[in-house]
VODREN-86931 format. One record per atom (N, C-alpha, C): atom name; residue in three letters; x, y, z. Coordinates in steps of 0.1 Angstrom, whole numbers. Example, Ala and Ser with C-alpha at 12.3 -4.5 7.8 and 13.67 -1.06 7.14 Angstrom:
<nodes>
+-------+---------+-------+-------+-------+
| atomo | residuo |    xx |    yy |    zz |
+-------+---------+-------+-------+-------+
|     N |     ALA |   132 |   -57 |    78 |
|    CA |     ALA |   123 |   -45 |    78 |
|     C |     ALA |   132 |   -33 |    78 |
|     N |     SER |   128 |   -22 |    71 |
|    CA |     SER |   137 |   -11 |    71 |
|     C |     SER |   129 |     0 |    79 |
+-------+---------+-------+-------+-------+
</nodes>
This chain:
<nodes>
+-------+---------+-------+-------+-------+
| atomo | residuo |    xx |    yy |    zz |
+-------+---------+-------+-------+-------+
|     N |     UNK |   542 | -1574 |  -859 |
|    CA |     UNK |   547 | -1585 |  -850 |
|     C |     UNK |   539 | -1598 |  -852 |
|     N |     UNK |   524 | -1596 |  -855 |
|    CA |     UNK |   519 | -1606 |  -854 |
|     C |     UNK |   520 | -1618 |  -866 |
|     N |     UNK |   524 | -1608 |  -880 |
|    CA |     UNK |   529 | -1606 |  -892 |
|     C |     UNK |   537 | -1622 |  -887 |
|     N |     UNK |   548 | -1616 |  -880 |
|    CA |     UNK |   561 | -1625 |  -880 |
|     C |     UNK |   560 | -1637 |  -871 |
|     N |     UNK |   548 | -1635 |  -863 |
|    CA |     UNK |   548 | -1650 |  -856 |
|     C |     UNK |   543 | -1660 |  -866 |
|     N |     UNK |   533 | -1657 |  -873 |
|    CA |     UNK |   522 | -1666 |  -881 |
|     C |     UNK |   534 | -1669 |  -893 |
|     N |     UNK |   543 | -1659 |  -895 |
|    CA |     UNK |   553 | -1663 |  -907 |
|     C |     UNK |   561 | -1676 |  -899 |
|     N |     UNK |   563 | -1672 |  -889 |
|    CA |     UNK |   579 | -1684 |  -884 |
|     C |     UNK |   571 | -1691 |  -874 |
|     N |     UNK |   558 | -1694 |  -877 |
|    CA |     UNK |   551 | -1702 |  -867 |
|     C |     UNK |   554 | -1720 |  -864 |
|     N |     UNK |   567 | -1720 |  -874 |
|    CA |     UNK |   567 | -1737 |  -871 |
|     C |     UNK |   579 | -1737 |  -867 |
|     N |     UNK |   590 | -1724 |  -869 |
|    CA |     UNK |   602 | -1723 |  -862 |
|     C |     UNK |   594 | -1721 |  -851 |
|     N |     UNK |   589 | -1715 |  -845 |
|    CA |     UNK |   584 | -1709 |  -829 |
|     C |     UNK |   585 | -1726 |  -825 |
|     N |     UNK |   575 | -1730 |  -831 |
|    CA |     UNK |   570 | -1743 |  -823 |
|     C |     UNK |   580 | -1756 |  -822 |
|     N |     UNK |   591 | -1756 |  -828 |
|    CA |     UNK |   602 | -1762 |  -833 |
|     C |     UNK |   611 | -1760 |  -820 |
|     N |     UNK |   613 | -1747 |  -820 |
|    CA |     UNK |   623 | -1743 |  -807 |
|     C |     UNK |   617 | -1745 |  -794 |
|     N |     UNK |   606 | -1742 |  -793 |
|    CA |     UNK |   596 | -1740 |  -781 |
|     C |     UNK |   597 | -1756 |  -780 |
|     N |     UNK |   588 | -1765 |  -787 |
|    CA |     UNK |   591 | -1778 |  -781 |
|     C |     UNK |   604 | -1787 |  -773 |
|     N |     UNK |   616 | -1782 |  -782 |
|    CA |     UNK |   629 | -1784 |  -783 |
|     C |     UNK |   636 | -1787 |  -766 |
|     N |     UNK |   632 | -1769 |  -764 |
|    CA |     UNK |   638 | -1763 |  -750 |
|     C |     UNK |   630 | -1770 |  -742 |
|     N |     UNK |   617 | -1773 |  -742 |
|    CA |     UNK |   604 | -1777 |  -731 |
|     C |     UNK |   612 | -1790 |  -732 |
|     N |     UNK |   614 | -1797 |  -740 |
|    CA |     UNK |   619 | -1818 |  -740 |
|     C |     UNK |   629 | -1816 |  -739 |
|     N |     UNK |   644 | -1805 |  -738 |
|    CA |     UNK |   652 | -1807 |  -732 |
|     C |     UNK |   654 | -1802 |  -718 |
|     N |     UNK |   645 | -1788 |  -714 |
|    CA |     UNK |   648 | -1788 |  -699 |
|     C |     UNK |   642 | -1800 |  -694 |
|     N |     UNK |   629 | -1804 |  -692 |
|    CA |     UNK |   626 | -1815 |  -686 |
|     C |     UNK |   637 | -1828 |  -690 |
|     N |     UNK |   640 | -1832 |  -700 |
|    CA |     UNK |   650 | -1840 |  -698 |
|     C |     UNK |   660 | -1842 |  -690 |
|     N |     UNK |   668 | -1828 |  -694 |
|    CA |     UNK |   680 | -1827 |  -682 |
|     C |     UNK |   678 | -1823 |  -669 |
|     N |     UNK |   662 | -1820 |  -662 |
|    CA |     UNK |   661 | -1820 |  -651 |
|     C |     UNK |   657 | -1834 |  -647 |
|     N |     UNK |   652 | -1842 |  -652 |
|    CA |     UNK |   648 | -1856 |  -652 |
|     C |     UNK |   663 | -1863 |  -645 |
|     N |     UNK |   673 | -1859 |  -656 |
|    CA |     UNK |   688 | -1866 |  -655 |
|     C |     UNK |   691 | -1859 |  -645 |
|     N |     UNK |   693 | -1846 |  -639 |
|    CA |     UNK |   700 | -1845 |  -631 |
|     C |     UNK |   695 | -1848 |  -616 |
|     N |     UNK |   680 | -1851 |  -613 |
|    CA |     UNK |   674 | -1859 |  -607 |
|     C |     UNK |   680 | -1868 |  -602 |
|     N |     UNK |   679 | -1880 |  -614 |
|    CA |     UNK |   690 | -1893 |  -614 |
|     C |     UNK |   700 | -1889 |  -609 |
|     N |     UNK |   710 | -1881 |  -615 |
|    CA |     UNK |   726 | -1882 |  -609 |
|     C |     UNK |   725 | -1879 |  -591 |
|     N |     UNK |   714 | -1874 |  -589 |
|    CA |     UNK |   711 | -1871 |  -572 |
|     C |     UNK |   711 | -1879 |  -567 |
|     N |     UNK |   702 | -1890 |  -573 |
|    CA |     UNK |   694 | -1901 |  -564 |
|     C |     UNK |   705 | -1912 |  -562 |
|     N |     UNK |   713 | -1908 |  -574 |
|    CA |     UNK |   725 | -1918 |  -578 |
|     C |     UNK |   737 | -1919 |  -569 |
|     N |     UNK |   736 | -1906 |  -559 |
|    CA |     UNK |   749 | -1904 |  -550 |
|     C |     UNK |   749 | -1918 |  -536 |
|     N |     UNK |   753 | -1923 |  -534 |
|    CA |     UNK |   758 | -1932 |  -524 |
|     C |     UNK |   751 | -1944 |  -530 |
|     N |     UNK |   752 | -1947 |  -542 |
|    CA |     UNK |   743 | -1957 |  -546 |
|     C |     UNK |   758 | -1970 |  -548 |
|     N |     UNK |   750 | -1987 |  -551 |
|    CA |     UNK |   757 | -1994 |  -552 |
|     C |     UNK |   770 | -1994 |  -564 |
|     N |     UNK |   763 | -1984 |  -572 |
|    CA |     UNK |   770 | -1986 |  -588 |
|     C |     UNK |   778 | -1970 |  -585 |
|     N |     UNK |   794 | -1971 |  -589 |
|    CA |     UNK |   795 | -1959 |  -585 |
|     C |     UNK |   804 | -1950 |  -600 |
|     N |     UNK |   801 | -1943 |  -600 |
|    CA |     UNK |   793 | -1933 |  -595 |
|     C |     UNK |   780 | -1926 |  -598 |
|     N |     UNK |   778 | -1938 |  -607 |
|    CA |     UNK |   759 | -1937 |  -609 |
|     C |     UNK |   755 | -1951 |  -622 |
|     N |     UNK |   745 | -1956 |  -621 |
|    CA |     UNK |   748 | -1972 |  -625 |
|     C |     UNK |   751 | -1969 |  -644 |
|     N |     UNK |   746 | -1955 |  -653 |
|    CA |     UNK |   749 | -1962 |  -662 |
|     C |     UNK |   766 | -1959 |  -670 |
|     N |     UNK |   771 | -1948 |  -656 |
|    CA |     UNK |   783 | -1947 |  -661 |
|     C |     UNK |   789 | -1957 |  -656 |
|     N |     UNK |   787 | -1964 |  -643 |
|    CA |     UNK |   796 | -1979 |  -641 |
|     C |     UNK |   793 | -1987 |  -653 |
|     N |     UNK |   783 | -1988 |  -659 |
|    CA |     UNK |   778 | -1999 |  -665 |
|     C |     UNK |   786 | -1994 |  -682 |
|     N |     UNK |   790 | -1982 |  -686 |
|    CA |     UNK |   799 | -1977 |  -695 |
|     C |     UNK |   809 | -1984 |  -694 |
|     N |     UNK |   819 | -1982 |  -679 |
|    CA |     UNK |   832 | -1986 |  -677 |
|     C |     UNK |   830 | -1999 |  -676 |
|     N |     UNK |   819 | -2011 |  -675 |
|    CA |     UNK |   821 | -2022 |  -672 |
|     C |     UNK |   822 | -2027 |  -688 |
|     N |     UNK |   811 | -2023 |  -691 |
|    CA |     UNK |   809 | -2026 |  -710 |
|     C |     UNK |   823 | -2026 |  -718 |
|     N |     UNK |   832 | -2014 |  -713 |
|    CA |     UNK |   843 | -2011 |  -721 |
|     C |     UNK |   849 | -2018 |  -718 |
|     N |     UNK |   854 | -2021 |  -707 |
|    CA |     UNK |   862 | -2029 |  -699 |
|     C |     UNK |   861 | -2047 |  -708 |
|     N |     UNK |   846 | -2049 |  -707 |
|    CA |     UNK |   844 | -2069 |  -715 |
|     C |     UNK |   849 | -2065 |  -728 |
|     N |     UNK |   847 | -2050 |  -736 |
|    CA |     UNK |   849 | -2054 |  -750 |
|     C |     UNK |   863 | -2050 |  -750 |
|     N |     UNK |   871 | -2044 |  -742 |
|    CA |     UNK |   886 | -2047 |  -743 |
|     C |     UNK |   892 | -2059 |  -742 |
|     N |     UNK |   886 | -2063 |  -733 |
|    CA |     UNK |   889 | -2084 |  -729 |
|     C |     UNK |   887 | -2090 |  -741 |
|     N |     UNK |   875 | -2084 |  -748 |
|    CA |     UNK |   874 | -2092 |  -760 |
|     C |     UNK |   883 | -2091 |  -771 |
|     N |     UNK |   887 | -2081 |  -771 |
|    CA |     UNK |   897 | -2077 |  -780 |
|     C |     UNK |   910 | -2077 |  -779 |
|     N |     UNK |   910 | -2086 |  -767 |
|    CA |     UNK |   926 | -2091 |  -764 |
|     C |     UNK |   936 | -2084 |  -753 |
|     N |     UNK |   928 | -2076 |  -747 |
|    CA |     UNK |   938 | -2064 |  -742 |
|     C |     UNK |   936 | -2068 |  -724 |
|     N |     UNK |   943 | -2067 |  -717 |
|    CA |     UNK |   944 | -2070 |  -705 |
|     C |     UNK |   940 | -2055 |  -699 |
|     N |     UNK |   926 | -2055 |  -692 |
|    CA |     UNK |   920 | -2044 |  -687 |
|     C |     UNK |   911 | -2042 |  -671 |
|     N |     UNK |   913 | -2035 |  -665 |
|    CA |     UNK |   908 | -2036 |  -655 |
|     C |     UNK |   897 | -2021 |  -655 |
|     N |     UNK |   890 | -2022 |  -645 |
|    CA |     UNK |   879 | -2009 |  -645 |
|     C |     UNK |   878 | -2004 |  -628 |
|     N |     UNK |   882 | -1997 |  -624 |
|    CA |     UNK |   885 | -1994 |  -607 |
|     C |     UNK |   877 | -1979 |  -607 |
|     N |     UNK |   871 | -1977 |  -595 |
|    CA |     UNK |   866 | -1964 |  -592 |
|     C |     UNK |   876 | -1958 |  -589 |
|     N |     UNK |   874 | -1943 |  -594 |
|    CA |     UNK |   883 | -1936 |  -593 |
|     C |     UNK |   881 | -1927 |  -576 |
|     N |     UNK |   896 | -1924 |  -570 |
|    CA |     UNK |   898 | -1925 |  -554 |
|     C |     UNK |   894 | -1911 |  -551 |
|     N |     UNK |   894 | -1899 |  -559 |
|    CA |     UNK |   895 | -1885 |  -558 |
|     C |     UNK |   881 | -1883 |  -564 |
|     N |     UNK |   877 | -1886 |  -578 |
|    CA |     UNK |   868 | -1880 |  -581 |
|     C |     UNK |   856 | -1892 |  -586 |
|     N |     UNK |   845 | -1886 |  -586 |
|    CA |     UNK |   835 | -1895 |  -594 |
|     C |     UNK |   835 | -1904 |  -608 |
|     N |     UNK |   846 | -1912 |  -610 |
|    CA |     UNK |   846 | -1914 |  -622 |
|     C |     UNK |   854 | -1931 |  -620 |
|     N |     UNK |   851 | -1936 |  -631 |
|    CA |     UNK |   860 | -1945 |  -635 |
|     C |     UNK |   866 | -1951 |  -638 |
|     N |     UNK |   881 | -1953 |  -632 |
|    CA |     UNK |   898 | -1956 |  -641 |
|     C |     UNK |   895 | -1968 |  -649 |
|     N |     UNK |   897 | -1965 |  -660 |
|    CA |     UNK |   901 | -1975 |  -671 |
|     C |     UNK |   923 | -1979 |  -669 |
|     N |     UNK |   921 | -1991 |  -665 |
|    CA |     UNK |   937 | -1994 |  -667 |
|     C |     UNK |   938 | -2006 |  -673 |
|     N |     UNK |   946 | -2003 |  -687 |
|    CA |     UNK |   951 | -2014 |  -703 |
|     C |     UNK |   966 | -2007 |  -697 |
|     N |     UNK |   968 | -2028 |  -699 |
|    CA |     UNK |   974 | -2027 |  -697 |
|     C |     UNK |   985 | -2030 |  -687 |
|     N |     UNK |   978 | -2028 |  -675 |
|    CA |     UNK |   990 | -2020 |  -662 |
|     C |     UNK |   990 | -2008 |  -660 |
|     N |     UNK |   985 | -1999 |  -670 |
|    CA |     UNK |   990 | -1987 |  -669 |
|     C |     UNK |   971 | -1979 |  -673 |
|     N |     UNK |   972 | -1969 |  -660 |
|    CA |     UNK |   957 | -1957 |  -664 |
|     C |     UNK |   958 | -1950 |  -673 |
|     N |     UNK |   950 | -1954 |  -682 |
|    CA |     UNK |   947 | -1944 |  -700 |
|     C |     UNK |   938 | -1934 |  -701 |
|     N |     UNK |   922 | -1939 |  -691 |
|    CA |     UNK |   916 | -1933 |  -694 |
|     C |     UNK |   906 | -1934 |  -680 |
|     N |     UNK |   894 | -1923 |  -682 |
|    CA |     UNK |   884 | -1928 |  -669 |
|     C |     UNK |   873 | -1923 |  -677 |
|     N |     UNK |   862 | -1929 |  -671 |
|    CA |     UNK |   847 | -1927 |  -676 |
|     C |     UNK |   837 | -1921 |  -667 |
|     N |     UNK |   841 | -1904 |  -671 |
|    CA |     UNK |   830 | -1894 |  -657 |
|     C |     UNK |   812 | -1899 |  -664 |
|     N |     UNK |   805 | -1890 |  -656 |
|    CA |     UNK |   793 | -1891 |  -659 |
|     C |     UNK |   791 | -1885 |  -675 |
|     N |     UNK |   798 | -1875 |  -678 |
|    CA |     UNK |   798 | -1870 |  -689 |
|     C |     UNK |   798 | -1879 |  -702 |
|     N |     UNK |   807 | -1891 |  -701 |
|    CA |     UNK |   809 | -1904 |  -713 |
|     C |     UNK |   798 | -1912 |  -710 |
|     N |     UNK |   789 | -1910 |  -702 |
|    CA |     UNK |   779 | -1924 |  -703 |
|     C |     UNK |   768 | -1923 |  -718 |
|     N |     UNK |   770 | -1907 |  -727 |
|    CA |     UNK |   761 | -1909 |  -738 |
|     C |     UNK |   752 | -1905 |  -735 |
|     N |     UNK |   740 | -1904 |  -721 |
|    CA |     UNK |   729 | -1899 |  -718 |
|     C |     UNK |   726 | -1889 |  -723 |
|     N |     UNK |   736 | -1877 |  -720 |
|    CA |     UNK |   734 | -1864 |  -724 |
|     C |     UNK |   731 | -1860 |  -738 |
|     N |     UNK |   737 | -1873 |  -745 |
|    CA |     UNK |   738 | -1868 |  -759 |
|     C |     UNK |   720 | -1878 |  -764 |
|     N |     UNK |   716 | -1886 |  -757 |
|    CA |     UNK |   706 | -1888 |  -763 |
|     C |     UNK |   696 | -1883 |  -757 |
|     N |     UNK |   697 | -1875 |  -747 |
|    CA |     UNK |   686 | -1865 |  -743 |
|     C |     UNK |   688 | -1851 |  -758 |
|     N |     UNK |   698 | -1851 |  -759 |
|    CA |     UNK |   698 | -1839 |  -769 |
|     C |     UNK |   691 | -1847 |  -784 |
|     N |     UNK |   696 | -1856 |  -788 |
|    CA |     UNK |   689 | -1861 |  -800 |
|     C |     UNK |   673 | -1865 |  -796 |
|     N |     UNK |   669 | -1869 |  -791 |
|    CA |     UNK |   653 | -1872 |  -781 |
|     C |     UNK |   645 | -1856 |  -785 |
|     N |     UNK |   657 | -1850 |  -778 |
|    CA |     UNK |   641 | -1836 |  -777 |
|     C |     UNK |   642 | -1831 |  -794 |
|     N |     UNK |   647 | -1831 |  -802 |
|    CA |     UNK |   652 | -1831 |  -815 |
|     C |     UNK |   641 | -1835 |  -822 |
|     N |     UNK |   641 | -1850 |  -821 |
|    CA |     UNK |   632 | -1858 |  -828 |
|     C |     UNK |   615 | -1856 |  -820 |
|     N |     UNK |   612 | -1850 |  -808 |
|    CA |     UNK |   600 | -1847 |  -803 |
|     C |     UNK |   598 | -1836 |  -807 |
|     N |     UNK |   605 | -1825 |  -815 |
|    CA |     UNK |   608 | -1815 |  -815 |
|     C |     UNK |   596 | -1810 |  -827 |
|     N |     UNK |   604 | -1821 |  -839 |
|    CA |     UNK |   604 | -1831 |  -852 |
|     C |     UNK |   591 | -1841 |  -851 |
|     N |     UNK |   589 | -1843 |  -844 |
|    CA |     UNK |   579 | -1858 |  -843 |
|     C |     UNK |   572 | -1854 |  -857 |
|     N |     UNK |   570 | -1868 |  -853 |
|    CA |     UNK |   563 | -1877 |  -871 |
|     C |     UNK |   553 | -1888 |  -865 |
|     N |     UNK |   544 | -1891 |  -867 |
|    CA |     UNK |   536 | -1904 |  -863 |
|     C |     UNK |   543 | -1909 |  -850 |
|     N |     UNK |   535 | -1912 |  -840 |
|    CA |     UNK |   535 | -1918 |  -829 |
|     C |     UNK |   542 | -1930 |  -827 |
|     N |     UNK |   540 | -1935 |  -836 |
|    CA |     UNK |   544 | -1953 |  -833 |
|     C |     UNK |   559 | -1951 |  -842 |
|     N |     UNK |   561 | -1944 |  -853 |
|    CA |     UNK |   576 | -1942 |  -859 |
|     C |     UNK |   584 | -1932 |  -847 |
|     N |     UNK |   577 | -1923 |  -843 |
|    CA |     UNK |   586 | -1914 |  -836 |
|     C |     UNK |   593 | -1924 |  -825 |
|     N |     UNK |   583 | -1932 |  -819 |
|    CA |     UNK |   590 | -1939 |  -805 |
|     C |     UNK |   598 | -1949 |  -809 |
|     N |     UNK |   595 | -1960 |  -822 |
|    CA |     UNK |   608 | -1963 |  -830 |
|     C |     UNK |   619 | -1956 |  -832 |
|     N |     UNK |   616 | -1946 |  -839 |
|    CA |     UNK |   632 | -1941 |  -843 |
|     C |     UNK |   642 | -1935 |  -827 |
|     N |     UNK |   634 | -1931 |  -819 |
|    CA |     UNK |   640 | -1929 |  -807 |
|     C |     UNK |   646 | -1938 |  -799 |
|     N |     UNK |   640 | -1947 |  -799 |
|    CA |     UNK |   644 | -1961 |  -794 |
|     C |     UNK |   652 | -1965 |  -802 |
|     N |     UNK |   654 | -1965 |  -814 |
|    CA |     UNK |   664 | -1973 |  -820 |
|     C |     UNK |   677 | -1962 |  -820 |
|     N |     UNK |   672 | -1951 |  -824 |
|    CA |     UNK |   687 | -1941 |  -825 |
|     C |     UNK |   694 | -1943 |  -811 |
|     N |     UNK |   685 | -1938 |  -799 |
|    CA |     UNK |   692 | -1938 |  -785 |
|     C |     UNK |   704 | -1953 |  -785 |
|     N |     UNK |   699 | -1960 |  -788 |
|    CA |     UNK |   709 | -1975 |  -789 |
|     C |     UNK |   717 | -1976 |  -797 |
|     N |     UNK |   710 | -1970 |  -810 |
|    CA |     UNK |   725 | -1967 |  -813 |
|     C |     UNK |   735 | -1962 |  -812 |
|     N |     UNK |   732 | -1947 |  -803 |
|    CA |     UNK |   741 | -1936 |  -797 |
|     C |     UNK |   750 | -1942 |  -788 |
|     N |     UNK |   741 | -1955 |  -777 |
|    CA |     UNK |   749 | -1955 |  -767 |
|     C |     UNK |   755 | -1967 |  -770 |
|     N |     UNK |   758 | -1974 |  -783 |
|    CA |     UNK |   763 | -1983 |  -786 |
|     C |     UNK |   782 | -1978 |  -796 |
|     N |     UNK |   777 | -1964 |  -803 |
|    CA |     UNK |   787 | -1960 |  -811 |
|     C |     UNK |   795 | -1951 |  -799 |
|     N |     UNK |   784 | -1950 |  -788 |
|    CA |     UNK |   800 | -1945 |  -777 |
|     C |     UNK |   804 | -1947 |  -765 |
|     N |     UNK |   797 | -1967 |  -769 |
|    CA |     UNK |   810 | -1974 |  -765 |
|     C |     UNK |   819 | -1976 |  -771 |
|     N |     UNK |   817 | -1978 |  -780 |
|    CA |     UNK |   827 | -1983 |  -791 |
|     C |     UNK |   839 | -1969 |  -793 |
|     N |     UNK |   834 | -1960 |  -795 |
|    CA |     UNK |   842 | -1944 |  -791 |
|     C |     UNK |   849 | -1949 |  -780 |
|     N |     UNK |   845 | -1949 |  -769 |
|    CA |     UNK |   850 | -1950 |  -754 |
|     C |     UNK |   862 | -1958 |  -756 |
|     N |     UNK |   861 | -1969 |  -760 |
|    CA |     UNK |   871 | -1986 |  -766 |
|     C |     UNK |   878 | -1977 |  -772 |
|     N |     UNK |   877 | -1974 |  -784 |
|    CA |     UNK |   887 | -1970 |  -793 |
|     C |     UNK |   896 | -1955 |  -785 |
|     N |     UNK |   888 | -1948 |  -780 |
|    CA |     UNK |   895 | -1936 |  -773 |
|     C |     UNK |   903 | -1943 |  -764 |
|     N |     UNK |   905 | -1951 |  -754 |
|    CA |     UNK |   912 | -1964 |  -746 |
|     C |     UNK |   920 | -1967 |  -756 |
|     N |     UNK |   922 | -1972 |  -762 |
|    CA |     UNK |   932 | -1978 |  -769 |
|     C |     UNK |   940 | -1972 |  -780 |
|     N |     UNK |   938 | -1953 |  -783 |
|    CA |     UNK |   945 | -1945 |  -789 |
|     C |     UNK |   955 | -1942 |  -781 |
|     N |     UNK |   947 | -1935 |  -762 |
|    CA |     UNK |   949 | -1932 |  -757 |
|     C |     UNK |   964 | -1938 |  -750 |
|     N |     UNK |   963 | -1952 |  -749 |
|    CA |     UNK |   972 | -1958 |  -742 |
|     C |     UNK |   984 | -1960 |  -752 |
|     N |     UNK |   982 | -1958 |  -771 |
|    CA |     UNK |   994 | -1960 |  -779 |
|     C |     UNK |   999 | -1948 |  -783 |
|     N |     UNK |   988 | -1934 |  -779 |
|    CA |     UNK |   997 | -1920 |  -788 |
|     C |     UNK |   989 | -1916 |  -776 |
|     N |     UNK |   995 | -1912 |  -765 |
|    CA |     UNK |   991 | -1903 |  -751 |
|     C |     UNK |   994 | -1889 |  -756 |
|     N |     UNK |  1006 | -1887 |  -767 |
|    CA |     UNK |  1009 | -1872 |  -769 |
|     C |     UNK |   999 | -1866 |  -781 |
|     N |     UNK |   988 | -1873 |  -782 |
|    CA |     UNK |   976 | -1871 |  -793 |
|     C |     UNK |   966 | -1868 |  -783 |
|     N |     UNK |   961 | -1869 |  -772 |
|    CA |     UNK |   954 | -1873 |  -760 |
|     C |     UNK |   943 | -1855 |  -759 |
|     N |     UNK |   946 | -1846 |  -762 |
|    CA |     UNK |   938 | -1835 |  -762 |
|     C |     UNK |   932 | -1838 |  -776 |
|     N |     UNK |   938 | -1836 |  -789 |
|    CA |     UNK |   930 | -1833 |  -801 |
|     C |     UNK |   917 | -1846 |  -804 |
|     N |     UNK |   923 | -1864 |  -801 |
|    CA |     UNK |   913 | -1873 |  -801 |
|     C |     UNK |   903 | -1865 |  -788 |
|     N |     UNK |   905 | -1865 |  -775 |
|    CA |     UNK |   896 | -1863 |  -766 |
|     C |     UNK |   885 | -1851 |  -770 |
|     N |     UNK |   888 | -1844 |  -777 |
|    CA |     UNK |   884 | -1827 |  -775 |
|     C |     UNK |   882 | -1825 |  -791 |
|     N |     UNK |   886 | -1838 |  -800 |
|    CA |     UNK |   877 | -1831 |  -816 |
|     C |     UNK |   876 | -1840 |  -819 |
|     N |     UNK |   884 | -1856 |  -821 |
|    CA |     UNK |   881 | -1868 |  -832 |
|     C |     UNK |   871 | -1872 |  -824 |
|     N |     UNK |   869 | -1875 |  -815 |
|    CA |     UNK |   858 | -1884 |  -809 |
|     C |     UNK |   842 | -1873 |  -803 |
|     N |     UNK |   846 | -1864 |  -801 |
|    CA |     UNK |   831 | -1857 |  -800 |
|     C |     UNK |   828 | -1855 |  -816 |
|     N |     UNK |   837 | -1852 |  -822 |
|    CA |     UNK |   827 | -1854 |  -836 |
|     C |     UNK |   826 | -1865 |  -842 |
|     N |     UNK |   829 | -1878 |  -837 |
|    CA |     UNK |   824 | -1890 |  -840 |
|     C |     UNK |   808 | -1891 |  -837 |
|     N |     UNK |   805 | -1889 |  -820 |
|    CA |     UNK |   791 | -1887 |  -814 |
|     C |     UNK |   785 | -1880 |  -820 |
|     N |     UNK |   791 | -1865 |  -822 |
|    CA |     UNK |   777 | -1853 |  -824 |
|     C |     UNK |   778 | -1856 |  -841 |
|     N |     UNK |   785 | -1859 |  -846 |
|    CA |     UNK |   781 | -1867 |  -863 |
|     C |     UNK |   773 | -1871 |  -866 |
|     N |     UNK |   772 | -1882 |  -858 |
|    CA |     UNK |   761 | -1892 |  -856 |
|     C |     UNK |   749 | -1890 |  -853 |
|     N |     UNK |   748 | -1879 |  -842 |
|    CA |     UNK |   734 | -1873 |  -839 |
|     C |     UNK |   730 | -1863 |  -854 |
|     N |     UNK |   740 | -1855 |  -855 |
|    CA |     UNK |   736 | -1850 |  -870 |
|     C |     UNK |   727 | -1856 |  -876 |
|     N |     UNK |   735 | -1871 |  -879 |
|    CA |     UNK |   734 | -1878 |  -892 |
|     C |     UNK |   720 | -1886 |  -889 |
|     N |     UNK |   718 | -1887 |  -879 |
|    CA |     UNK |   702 | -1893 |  -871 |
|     C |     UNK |   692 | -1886 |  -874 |
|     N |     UNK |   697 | -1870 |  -872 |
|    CA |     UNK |   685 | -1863 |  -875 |
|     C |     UNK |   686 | -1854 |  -884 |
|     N |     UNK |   694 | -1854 |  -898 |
|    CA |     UNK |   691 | -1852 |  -909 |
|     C |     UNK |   684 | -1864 |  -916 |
|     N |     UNK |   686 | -1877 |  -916 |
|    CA |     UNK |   675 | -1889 |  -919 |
|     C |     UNK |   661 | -1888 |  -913 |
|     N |     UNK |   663 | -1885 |  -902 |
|    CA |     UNK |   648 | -1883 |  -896 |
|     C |     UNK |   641 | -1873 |  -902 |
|     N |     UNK |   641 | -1858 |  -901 |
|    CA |     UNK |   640 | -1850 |  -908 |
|     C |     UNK |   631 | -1853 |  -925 |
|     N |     UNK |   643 | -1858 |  -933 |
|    CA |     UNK |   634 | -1864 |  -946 |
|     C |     UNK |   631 | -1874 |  -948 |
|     N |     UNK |   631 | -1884 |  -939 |
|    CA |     UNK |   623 | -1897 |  -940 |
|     C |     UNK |   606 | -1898 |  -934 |
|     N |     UNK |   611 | -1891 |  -920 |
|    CA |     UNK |   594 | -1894 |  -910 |
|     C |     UNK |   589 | -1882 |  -909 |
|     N |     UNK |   596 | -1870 |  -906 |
|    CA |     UNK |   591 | -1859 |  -895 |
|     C |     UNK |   577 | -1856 |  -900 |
|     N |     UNK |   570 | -1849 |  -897 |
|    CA |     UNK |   558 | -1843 |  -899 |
|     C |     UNK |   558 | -1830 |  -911 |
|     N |     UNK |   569 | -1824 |  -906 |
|    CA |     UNK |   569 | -1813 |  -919 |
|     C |     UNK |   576 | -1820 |  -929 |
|     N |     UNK |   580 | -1830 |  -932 |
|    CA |     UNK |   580 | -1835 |  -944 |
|     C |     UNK |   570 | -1846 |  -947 |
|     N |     UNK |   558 | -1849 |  -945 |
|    CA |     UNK |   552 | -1855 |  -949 |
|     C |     UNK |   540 | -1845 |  -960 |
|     N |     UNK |   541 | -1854 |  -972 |
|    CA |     UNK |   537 | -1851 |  -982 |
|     C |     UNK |   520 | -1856 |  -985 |
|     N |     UNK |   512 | -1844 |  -982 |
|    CA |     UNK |   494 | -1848 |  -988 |
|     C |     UNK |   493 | -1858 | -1002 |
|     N |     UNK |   485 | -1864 | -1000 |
|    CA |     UNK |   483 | -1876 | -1013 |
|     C |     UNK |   467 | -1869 | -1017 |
+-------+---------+-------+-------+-------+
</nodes>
């Protein structure tokens, strides 16, 4: 037994980190979504601030769009158009997915001052490629509605979890620790 810890001693520590920087994360967030209930932004400021974001860069892109709280449930109606395409629950604000890339790369850590770079810069990038998801899913959504399960449920989560992939396969052989090479 002891044989096999000392063998997979950097998987152990790999996983073990992982779970530790994702439970605390997602108890961190779910924290937030508590504190977030009767708050001014609804239904929690960074998923308004999703539907608001989507909402300017549809303006920008020509499209007549409004952003309304949704009347039944926690979430956001997106309406292009005149007509409801889409809504933005807590689930599309992105968080989730950069808490999961976050414990990854802490998981992984590499130098102190690169680690909190690349984290800071991937996180922005994550929540920037899904806005842009969000926009584009909005505006599939409102021209092929009878596509509306396969973009929601496979083209666009594997746009996001791609990207996390593709974050932390760069990371991996560019910074991490176990790829750093003795001189």
């Amino acid at each position: 037994m002891k044989s096999l810890f000392i063998q997979y001693k950097a998987v152990i520590k790999f996983v073990f980190i992982f779970l530790i920087t994702y439970v605390v994360l997602t108890m961190v967030y779910k924290f937030y979504l508590q504190y977030s209930e009767g708050s001014n932004f609804y239904p929690d400021y960074v998923t308004n601030l999703v539907a608001l974001q989507t909402d300017n860069i549809l303006h920008g892109l020509g499209f007549s769009s409004e952003v309304l709280p949704h009347e039944t449930e926690p979430s956001m109606k997106i309406i292009l158009n005149g007509k409801f395409v889409a809504r933005v629950i807590e689930g599309c604000n992105g968080l989730s997915v950069i808490i999961l890339f976050l414990s990854f790369i802490v998981a992984f850590s590499g130098k102190l001052k690169t680690t909190f770079f690349y984290i800071l810069s991937g996180s922005v990038l994550i929540y920037v490629v899904n806005l842009i998801r969000i926009v584009i899913l909005t505006i599939a959504l409102y021209y092929y509605p009878e596509h509306r399960e396969i973009l929601h449920s496979v083209v666009f989560p594997a746009i996001i979890y791609g990207l996390v992939f593709l974050l932390w396969v760069f990371w991996v052989n560019r910074f991490s620790k176990s790829n750093v090479k003795d001189a």
